[in-house]
N, C-alpha and C positions, 0 to 999 in steps of 0.2 A: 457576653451574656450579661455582665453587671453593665454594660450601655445600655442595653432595650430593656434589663428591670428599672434601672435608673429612668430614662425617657419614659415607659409606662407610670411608672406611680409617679412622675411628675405630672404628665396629661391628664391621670384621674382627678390628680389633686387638684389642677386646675381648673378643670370641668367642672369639680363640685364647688369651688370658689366663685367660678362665674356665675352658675343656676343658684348660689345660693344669695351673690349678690344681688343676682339680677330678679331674682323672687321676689325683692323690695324695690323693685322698679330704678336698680339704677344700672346702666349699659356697660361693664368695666370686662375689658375685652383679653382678658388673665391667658385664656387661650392659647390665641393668638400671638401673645406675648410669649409664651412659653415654645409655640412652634419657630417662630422666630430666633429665640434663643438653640434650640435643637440643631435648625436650619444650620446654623453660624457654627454650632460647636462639633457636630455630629454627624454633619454634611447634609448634603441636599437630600437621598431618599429617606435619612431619618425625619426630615422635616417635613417632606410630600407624606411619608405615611402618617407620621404623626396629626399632619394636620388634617389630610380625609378621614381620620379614623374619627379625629376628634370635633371636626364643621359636621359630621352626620349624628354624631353624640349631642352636640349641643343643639342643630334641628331636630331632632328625633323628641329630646328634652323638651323645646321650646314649643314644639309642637306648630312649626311652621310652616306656613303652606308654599312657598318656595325652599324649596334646600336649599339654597346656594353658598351655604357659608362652608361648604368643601374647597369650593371655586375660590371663596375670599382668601381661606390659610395657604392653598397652595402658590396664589399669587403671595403671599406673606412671605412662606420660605422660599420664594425668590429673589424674596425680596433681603431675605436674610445671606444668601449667596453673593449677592450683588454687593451688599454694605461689607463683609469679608472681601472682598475687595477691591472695591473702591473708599470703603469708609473709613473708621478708625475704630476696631474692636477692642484696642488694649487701653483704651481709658475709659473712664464711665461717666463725662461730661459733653463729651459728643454723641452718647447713646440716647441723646433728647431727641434728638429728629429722627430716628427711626423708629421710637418709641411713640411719635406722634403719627408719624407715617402710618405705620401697622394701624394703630388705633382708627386712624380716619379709613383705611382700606376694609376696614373689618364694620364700623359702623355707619361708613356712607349709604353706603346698599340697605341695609336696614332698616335706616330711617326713613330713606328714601322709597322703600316700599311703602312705608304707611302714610305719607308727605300727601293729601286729600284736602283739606284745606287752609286755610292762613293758621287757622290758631294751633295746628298738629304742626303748622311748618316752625313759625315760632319755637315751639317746644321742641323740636327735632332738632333744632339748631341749638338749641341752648343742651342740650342732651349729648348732641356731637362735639361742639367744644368741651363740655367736661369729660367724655372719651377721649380726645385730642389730651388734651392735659393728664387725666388720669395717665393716660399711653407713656407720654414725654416723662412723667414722673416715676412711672412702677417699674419700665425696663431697668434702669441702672438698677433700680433697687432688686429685682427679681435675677442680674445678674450677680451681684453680690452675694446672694444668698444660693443661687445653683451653683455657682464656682469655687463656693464654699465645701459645700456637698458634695461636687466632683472631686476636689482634690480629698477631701475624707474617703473617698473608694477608688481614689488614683487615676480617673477617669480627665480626659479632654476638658481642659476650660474654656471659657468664653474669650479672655484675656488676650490668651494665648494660640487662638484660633488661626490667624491670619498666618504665625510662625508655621506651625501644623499641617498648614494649606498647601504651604511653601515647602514642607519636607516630604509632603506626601503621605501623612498620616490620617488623614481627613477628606 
């Protein structure tokens, strides 16, 4: 029970971090980052629900006229399955490239919907790379600060994920 209140008010929180980012026009994909994280610590249906509940919240929000960003997080928490293992979840210096990953998985599609002519492509691209970067740079820090939290309620960390996996607790 303190897992799905924990994962809930992480999701909110993120939600309103994203829409209130992104209310000033900048694409910072907290989200997703955050179903990613779920994904790896929580297992996979924490990370599918979390992330349909939370791509229809943030289309719903954004008021888009494709949904798809359900479709985006769920390829995300798979993506957070696969890096558990194959990747390396217990340092926080290789969590750059799936922090860049997510970000481009979550903002290609987006921009790429409104991508119309040269001067929206231009911008789109300079819009994507700083998602890319923002991505690479917030995960480490977004895990430091949930596995912070987690071990404050004795809960699954990120760190510690891949050990977890392997004993069957996750």
């Amino acid at each position: 029970m303190a897992a799905f209140a924990f994962v809930l008010v992480t999701l909110l929180a993120s939600i309103h971090i994203e829409t209130t980012v992104g209310s000033m026009g900048v694409l910072a994909p907290v989200t997703a980052l955050a179903v990613f994280y779920f994904s790896t610590t929580f297992g996979w249906r924490a990370g599918v629900i979390a992330g349909v509940f939370g791509g229809a919240a943030l289309d719903a929000i954004y008021g888009r006229p494709f949904p798809g960003t359900s479709t985006e997080m769920v390829v995300v928490a798979a993506m957070g399955r696969f890096w558990l293992h194959k990747g390396d979840p217990s340092s926080l210096l290789p969590n750059l490239i799936p922090g860049a990953a997510v970000a481009f998985v979550v903002s290609f599609p987006q921009l790429a919907w409104n991508a119309w002519s040269v001067n929206d492509f231009f911008r789109d691209t300079s819009l994507l790379l700083f998602c890319v970067g923002f991505g690479a740079f917030a995960l480490p820090l977004m895990i430091q600060v949930l596995d912070y939290f987690s071990g404050k309620f004795s809960l699954p960390k990120y760190k510690t994920a891949r050990a977890d996996a392997k004993s069957g607790t996750t």
